[in-house]
N, C-alpha and C positions, 0 to 999 in steps of 0.2 A: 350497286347499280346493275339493271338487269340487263345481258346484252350476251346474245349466243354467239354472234358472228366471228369467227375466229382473225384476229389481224395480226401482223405483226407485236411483241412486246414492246417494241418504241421504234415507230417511224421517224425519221431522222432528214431523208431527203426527199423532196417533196417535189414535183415537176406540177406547175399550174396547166390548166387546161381550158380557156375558154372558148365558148360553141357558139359563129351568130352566126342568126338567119338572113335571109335574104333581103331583108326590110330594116334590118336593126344598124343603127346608126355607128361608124368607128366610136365614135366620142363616149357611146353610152356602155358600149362593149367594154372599149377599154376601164372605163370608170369602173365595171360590176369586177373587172377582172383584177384592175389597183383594189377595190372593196376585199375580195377573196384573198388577196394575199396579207390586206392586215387583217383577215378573219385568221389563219392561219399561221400567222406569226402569236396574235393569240394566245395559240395553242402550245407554244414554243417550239415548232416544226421548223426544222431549216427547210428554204426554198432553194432550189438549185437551179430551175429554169421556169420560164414559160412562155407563153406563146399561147395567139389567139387562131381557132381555125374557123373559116366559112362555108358554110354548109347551103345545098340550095335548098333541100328539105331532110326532112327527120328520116332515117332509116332507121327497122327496126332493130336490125342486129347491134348494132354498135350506135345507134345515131346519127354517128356519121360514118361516110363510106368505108368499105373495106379498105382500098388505099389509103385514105388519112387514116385511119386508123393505125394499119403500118406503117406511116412514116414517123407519127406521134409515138408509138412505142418504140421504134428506132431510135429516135433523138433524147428518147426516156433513157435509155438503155446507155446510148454514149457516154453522157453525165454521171452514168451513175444512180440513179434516181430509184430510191424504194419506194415511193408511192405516185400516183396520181390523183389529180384532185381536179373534177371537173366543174366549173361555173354553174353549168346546165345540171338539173335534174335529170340523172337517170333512172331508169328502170328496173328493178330486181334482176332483170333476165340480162337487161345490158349490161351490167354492174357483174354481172357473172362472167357473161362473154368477154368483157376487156379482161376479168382476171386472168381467163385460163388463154388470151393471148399475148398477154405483157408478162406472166410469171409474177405481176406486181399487187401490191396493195389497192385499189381501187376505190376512191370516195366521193361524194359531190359534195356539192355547196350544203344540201341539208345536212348531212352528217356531222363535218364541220361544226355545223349552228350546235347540233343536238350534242358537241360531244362539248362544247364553250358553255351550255348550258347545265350539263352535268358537273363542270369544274366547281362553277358560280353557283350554283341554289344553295342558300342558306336554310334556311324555314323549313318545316315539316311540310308546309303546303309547296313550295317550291321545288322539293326536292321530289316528291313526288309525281309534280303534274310533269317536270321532266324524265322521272321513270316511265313511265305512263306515254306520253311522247315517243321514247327511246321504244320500249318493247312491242309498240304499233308499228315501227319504222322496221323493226327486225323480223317482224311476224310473216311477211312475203318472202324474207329474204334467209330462210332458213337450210335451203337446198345444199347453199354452196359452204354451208357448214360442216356438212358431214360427207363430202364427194369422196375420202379418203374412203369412209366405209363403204360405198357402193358398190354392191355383187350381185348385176341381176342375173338372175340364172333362167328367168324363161318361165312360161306358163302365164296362169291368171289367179293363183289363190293366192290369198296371204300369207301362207307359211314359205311360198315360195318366193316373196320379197327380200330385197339384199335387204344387210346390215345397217346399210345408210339411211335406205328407205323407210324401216321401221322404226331410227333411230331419230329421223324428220318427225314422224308424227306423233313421237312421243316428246319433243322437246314441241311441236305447235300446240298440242295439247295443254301443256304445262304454261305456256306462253299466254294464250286463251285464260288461264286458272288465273295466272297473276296479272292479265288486264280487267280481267273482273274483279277480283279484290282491291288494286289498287285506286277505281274509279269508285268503287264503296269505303273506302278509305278517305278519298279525296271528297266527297261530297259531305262526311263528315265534318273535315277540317271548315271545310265552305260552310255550312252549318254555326262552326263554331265561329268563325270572322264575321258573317252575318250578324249574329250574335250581340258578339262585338261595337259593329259598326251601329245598329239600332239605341245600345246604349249612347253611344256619341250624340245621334241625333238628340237623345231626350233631352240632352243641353245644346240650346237654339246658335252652337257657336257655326261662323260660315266657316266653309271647306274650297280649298282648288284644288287642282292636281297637277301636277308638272307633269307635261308628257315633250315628247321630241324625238328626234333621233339621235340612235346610241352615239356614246363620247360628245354628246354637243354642252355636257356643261352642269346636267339637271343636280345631280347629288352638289356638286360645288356651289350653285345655286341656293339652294335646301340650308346648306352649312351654313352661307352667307347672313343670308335669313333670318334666320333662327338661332344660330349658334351652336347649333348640332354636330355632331362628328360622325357623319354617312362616309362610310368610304368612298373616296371619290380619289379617282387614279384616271388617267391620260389612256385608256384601253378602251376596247370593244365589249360592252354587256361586263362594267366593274361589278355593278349591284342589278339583279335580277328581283330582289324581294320589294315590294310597295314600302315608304317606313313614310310615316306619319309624327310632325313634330307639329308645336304652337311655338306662333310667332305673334309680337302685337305691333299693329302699328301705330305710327304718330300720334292719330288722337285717342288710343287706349284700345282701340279693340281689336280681339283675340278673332286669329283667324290659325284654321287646322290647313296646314301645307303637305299633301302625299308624296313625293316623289315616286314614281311609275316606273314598270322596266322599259329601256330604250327600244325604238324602232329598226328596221334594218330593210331595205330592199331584199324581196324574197325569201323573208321568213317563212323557217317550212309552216304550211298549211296544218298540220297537227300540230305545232308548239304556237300559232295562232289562237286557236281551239283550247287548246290546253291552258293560254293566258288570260283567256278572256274572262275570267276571275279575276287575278288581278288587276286586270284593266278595267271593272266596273268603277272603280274610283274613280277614273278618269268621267263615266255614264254619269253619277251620283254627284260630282262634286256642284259647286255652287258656279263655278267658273276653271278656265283653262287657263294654264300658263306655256305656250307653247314655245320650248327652247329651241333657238337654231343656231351653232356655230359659223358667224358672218366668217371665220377664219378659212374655212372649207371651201375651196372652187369649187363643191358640187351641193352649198347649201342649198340651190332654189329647189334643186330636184331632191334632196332630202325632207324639205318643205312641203313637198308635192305628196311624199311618202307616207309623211306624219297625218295630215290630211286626209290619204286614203283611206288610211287603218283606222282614225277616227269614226271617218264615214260609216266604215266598215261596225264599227261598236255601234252606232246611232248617237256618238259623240258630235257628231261635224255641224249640229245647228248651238252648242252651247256657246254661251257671250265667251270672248278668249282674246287674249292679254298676249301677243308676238312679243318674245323676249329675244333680239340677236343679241348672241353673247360672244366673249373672247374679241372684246374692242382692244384689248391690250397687245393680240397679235397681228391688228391692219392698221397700215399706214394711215388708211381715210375710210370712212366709211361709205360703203353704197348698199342703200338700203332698194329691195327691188320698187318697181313702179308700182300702181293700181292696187296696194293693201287695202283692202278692204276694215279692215281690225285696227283696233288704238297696238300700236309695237313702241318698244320702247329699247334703244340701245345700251347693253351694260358689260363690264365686265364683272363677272362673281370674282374672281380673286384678286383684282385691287377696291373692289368696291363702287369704281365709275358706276352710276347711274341709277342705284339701289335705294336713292331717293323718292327718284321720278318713278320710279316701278311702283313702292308702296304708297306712294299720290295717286298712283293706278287704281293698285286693289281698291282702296278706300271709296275712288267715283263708283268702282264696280258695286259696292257693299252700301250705297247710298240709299238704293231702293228698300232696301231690309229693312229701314231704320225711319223714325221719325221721332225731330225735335223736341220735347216736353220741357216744361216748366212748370215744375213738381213742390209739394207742399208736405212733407211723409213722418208722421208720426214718430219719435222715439221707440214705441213701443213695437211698433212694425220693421224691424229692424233687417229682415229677412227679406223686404223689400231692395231694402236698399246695397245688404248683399251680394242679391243676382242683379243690381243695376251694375253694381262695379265687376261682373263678372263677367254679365252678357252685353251690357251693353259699352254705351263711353259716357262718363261724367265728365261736362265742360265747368261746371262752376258747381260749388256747395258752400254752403255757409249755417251754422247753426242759428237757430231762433228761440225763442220763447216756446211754442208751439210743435217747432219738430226740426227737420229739416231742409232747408230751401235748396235744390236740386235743379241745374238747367243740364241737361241729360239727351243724349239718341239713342232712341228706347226700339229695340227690336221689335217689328210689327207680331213676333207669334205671340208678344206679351205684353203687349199694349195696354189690353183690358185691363189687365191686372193696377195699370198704377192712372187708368182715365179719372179717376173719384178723388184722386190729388191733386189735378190739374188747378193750377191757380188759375182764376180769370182777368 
């Protein structure tokens, strides 16, 4: 993984840090800054302290004022504390200034993400669109890399540049080299899952995509399902790669299930960008499955998230299936007011309500489909093949003549079996 910025070999004590503004509510503060420290545990960082501080506005130097600033690295310092980790996004320049005033490690909330995402990629395309991510996020920040070699000595020519200097723009150079190859790398791969996915389409089978916010359930879901074995663990971004299994339901027919990487308030803005490949399944699919942990005191507003980011893709007008999951950890359920969406309550790991979900899909997948009472040759035998594949056969019985078939025949292939139709 590509990454210049020089950190400590293994930071160990971690002091949290988070920064509200004048308008931002205790409640929603506190929640982003409970969010950062399970990003953070994550990572398997011991936490040693934290603390929220209020700012009336953004200063440049530090964000916040010189004074908080010194009191925040004093109380860093008491404990003990090798790094900081701030909620807020800062700045290359800010991100420099705390270093060279705390003596400490210095990270925010992005880095964290991008460093949880470097753990997690599986796949040649995931591991990538996260390098790629990674070496855009380092490419402003390459100053305070090399401040050991810094020797200005004066003048204006180049030869007369320190060591540091020349040694900056020979590493933003190189930096520059390998975000262009690895964005012709990645467009390849994209290329090749295109590919891919076209071939799927050319058999007429439907598709959803489970989307939601991260640890709400989706891969356990997937498993349930299907019978897959997606890793699926109790953490933050378990599985970052899309996987795609078949599942059938009730009345026989075959539906392709994605599973999506999870959501997260304030994902950086480059690993956005960077997912939004992944996340065309969620654009393409036929329907949405939208998981929410009812377990979570903060599911409305992770509901509100998944939503955004939807929007965000031009996902937020497709038909979508509200699945609250982890009924096995609430006493009773309360489901919010004014749902607009059919939701259905379940829990994936004892199985409650996995009934009523695929009684879901199936109203969903009604439209695709229309009834026939079919009359089909012996000889046409191929017919009757992609009936039992793509579509569902309710009744069959051999005849004299061929075979009598009452069937829900997929509308892209209707044509093909109208000139059976019994009258």
């Amino acid at each position: 993984m590509f990454d210049v910025r020089e950190k400590p070999k293994m930071v160990e004590r971690a002091y949290l840090v988070g920064v509200a503004g004048p308008t931002d509510s205790e409640s929603d503060c506190e929640s982003l800054l409970d969010e950062l420290e399970e990003l953070v545990n994550t990572l398997r960082i011991g936490i040693v302290g934290k603390e929220q501080v209020r700012m009336r506005k953004p200063q440049a130097r530090y964000l916040l004022g010189s004074g908080k600033m010194e009191s925040v690295v004093e109380r860093a310092r008491e404990i003990r504390a090798d790094c900081l980790v701030f909620e807020a996004e800062l700045s290359p320049a800010q991100q420099r200034n705390w270093e060279a005033a705390s003596g400490m490690c210095v990270i925010d909330r992005q880095e964290v993400i991008l460093d949880i995402f470097s753990e997690r990629a599986q796949t040649r395309e995931a591991v990538l669109q996260v390098e790629l991510a990674r070496a855009e996020h380092s490419l402003p920040r390459l100053k305070n890399a090399w401040t050991h070699l810094s020797r200005q000595r004066g003048g204006g020519g180049v030869t007369q540049r320190g060591e540091g200097e020349a040694q900056i723009e020979l590493d933003a150079r190189m930096v520059r080299t390998r975000i262009a190859k690895l964005k012709k790398e990645l467009e390849a791969v994209i290329r090749h899952r295109d590919t891919q996915r076209k071939q799927r389409q050319r058999v007429p089978v439907p598709t959803a995509a489970i989307v939601g916010y991260t640890n709400a359930g989706k891969s356990t879901l997937l498993n349930a399902l299907t019978g897959a074995r997606v890793l699926s663990e109790d953490k933050l971004f378990a599985t970052l790669d899309p996987t795609t299994r078949q599942m059938r339901l009730p009345s026989g027919q075959k539906l392709l299930l994605t599973d999506t990487v999870g959501f997260v308030r304030r994902l950086p803005h480059k690993l956005v960008e960077a997912f939004k490949a992944t996340l065309e399944e969620a654009v393409l699919a036929d329907f949405l499955v939208h998981v929410v942990d009812i377990s979570n005191p903060e599911y409305e507003q992770q509901l509100v998230t998944t939503n955004a980011v939807l929007k965000e893709l031009g996902a937020d007008e497709k038909r979508m299936i509200t699945v609250f999951n982890k009924l096995d950890r609430v006493p009773a359920v309360r489901l919010p007011k004014g749902l607009s969406r059919p939701s259905v309550p379940v829990s994936a790991m004892t199985g409650e309500g996995l009934l009523e979900l695929t009684a879901q899909f199936e109203q969903f997948l009604e439209d695709r489909m229309v009834t026939m009472d079919l009359l089909i040759p012996f000889d046409r035998y191929e017919l009757i093949s992609q009936l039992h594949q793509q579509g569902t056969v309710k009744e069959e019985k051999a005849g004299d003549e061929g075979l009598r078939l009452v069937a829900n025949v997929p509308n892209r292939i209707r044509s093909q079996y109208e000139e059976f139709v019994v009258s």
